[in-house]
N, C-alpha and C positions, 0 to 999 in steps of 0.2 A: 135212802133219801140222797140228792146231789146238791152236794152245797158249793153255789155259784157266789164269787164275785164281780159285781158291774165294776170295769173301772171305765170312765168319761169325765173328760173336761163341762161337759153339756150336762147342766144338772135335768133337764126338761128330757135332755135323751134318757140318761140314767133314769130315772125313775118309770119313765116311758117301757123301758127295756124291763125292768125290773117286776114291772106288772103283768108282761107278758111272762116270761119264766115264773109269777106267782099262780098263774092260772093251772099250772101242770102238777096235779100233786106229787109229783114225784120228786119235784125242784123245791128247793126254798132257796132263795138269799140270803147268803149269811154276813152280806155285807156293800157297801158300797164306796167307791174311791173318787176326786177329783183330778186327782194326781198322781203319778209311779210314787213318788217319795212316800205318801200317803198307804197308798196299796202295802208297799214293802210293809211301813209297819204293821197293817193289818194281818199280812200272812200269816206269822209265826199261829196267834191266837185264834184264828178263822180255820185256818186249813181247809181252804175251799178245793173241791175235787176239778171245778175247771173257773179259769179266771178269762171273761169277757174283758179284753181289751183295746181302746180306739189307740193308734199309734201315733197319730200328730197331737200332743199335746204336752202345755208348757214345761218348764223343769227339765227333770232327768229326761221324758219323751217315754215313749214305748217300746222305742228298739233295747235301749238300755235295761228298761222293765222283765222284758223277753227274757234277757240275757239273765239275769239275775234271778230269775223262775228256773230257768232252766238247771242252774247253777247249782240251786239253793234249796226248792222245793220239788213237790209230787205235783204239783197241778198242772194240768192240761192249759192251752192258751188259744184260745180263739180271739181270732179278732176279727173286730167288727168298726168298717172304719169307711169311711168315702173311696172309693175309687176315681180319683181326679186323677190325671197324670203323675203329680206330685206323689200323691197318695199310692197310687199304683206300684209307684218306684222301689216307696216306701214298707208298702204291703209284701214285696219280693224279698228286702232286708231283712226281715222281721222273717218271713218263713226261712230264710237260709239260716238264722241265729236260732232258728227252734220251733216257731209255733208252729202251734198243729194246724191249724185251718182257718181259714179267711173266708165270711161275710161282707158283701156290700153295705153300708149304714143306706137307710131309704131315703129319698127326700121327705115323705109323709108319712112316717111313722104308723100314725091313726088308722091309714087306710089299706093298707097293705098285708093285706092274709098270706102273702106267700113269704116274705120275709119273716112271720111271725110260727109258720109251720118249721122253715128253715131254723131259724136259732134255736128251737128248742129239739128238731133233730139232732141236728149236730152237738145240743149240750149231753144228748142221750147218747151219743155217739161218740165222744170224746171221755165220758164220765162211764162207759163200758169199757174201755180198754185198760188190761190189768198188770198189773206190773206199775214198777215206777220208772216213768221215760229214762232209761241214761244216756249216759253224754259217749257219742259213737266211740269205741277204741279203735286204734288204730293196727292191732297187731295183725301178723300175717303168720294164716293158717294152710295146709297140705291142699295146694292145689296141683298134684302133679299132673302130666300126661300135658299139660298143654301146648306144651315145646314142640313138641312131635307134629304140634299140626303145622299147617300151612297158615301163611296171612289170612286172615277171614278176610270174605268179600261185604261184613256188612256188623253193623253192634247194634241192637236194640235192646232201651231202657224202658221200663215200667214204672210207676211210683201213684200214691195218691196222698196219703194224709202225713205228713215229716217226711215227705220223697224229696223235696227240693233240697233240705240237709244233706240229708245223705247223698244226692244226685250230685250235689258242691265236693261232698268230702272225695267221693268215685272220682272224679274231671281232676279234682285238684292231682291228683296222683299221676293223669294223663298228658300232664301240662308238658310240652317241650318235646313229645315223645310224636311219631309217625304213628296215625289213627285211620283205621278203614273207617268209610262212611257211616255217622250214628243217629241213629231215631231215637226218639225220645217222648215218652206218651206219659203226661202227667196230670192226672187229675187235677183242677185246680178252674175259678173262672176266667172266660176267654179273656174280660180286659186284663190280667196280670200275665196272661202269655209270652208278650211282646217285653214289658220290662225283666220277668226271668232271663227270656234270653239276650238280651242286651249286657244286663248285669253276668250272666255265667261268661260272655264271650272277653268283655271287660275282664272281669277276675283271672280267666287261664289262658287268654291269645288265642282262641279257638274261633273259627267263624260261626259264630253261633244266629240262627233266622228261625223264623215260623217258616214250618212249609207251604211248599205253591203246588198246586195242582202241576200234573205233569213234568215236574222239576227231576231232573238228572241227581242221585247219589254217589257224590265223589268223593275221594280220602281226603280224611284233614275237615271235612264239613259235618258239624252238627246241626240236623233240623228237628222243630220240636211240633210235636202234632198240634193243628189248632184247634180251636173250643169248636163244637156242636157239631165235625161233623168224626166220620170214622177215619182213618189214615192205612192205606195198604200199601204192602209193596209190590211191585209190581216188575217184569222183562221183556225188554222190548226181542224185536228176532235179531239183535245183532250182539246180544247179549248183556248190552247195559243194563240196571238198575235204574227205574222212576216211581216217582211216587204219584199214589192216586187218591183223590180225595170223595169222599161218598157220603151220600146223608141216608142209604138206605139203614134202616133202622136194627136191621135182625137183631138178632137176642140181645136180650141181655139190657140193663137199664144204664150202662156207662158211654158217655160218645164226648171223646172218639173209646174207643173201648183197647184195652192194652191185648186179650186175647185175638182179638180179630187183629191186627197190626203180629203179631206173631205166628198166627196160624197162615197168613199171608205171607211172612216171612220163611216157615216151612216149606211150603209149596213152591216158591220162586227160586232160593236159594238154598236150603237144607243144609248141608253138615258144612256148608261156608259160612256160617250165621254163626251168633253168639246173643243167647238173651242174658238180660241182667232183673231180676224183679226187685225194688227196694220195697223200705215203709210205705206202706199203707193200710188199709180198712178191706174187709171184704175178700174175695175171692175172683177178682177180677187179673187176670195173666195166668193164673194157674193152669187152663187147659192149653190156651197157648207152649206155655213152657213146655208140656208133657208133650205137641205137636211138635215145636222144637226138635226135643230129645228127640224124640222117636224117627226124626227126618235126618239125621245126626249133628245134629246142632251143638255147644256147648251152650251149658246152661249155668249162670250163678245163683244165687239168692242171699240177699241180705239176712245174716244171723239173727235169728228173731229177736235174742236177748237183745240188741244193740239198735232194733228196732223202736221209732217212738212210735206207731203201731204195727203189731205183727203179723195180724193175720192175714195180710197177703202174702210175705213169702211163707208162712207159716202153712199157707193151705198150698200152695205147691210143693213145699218140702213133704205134705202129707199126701198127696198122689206119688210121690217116688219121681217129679220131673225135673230134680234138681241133683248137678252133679258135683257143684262146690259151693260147700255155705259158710260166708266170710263177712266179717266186718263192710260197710263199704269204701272205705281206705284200701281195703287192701283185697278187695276185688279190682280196683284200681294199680295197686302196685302188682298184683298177679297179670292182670291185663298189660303192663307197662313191660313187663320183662317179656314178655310174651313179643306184642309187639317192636320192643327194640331190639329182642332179636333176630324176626323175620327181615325187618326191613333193612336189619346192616348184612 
């Protein structure tokens, strides 16, 4: 059984939401909050396996809430909250500090079957993943052999469910340092695209955008795939790097999808490339990766253990397409020595 916590300021939402997750025998409620203060003291004695939470509301707030889950307990953290601008901003804080995965809140609660398919996915999806999340270490593990290359001409990331954490901890390490051109393919909804990357560009001096159709890859730029559609890379005949943006659908149920973005990266670029897979759900970058490798790519993978979901680099490290598996700090600090010493 999965024992959920509501927390919302909105007692009409909470009990709304509450009745939805009553419907799935597989859920119960084991409880309900108005406020972080409130929740906190509930944890200890609930020990709920994933805590629904709105982030704008009064007191402590939800960013604060986040932080203190993560700190303190095992539970997983959805949140489910407006995306308004405001909201948006705020929805990007709150996954950098931890949670796992963000919901839109609806405007009609009542009427809305796909939100109501949606949260109790994702509660089955957050209350599957095993382990208890830790808090990412930073130490630095045997990446040798990277020296010996050349500057790559290109870095692509992966991530879906705790990718933005770890995608913050990776950049933090990169900060100050000369960067070849980076993609960045993260699951997550299209309206919070826009405030990730404002907020990572803010945090580390990086020019951080959503990509544009036909947009040139230059060092020192990070672009981030946008929602719905795929992202490839692509070479023009005088040998630059652009990107190309496509809605053709082929495999697979992710879009934009992190292996199609790397298997494109294979085929354009090859052993000038560098993938990175963080946290996430599923098995999505795994063939990718192994195209990668096999084009001579390096390959990293977020260490499962430090993963707040694994099994995405967990299932590339299980095809053999991963040739360093590191915390993501220090797939970052191995990336930084790397790089500062190309470019001096």
């Amino acid at each position: 059984m999965i024992r959920v916590l509501v927390v919302d300021d909105s007692r009409s939402f909470r009990k709304a939401l509450s009745l939805i997750l009553a419907r799935d025998p597989e859920v119960t409620v084991v409880g309900e909050a108005e406020t972080a203060e409130e929740a906190l003291s509930l944890l200890p004695g609930l020990e709920p396996d994933v805590v629904t939470l709105d982030i704008e509301m009064p007191g402590m707030g939800g960013l604060l809430l986040t932080e203190q889950i993560r700190r303190g307990f095992s539970a997983r953290i959805l949140v489910v909250s407006g995306l308004t601008h405001l909201g948006s901003r705020t929805a990007v804080e709150a996954l950098l500090k931890g949670a796992h995965d963000i919901l839109e809140k609806p405007v009609n609660l009542d009427h809305n079957p796909l939100f109501r398919s949606a949260v109790l996915r994702k509660v089955h999806e957050l209350a599957g993943m095993t382990g208890t999340p830790p808090a990412l270490r930073e130490q630095l593990q045997d990446s040798g052999g990277l020296r010996g290359r050349s500057f790559p001409s290109l870095l692509v990331v992966g991530g879906s469910t705790g990718g933005p954490e770890s995608l913050s901890a990776l950049l933090g390490k990169l900060a100050g340092v000369s960067i070849p051109p980076v993609v960045v393919v993260q699951h997550m909804p299209p309206a919070i695209l826009p405030h990730l990357a404002e907020r990572l560009g803010q945090a580390f001096g990086f020019d951080v955008r959503i990509a544009y159709q036909g947009e040139a890859l230059l060092p020192g730029k990070i672009r981030i795939a946008p929602g719905g559609v795929h992202l490839l890379v692509e070479k023009r005949e005088g040998g630059g790097l652009f990107l190309r943006l496509t809605e053709d659908p082929g495999r697979g149920s992710h879009v934009p999808s992190i292996d199609r973005t790397l298997e494109s990266v294979a085929r354009t670029v090859g052993s000038g490339s560098i993938g990175v897979l963080l946290s996430g759900l599923g098995d999505d970058g795994a063939r990718g990766m192994l195209a990668l490798m096999k084009s001579g790519g390096e390959t990293f993978a977020q260490t499962p253990e430090t993963a707040a979901a694994p099994s995405m680099p967990s299932a590339a490290i299980g095809l053999n397409a991963v040739r360093h598996v590191l915390p993501p700090a220090s797939i970052g600090m191995a990336l930084a020595g790397w790089f500062g010493e190309k470019a001096s």
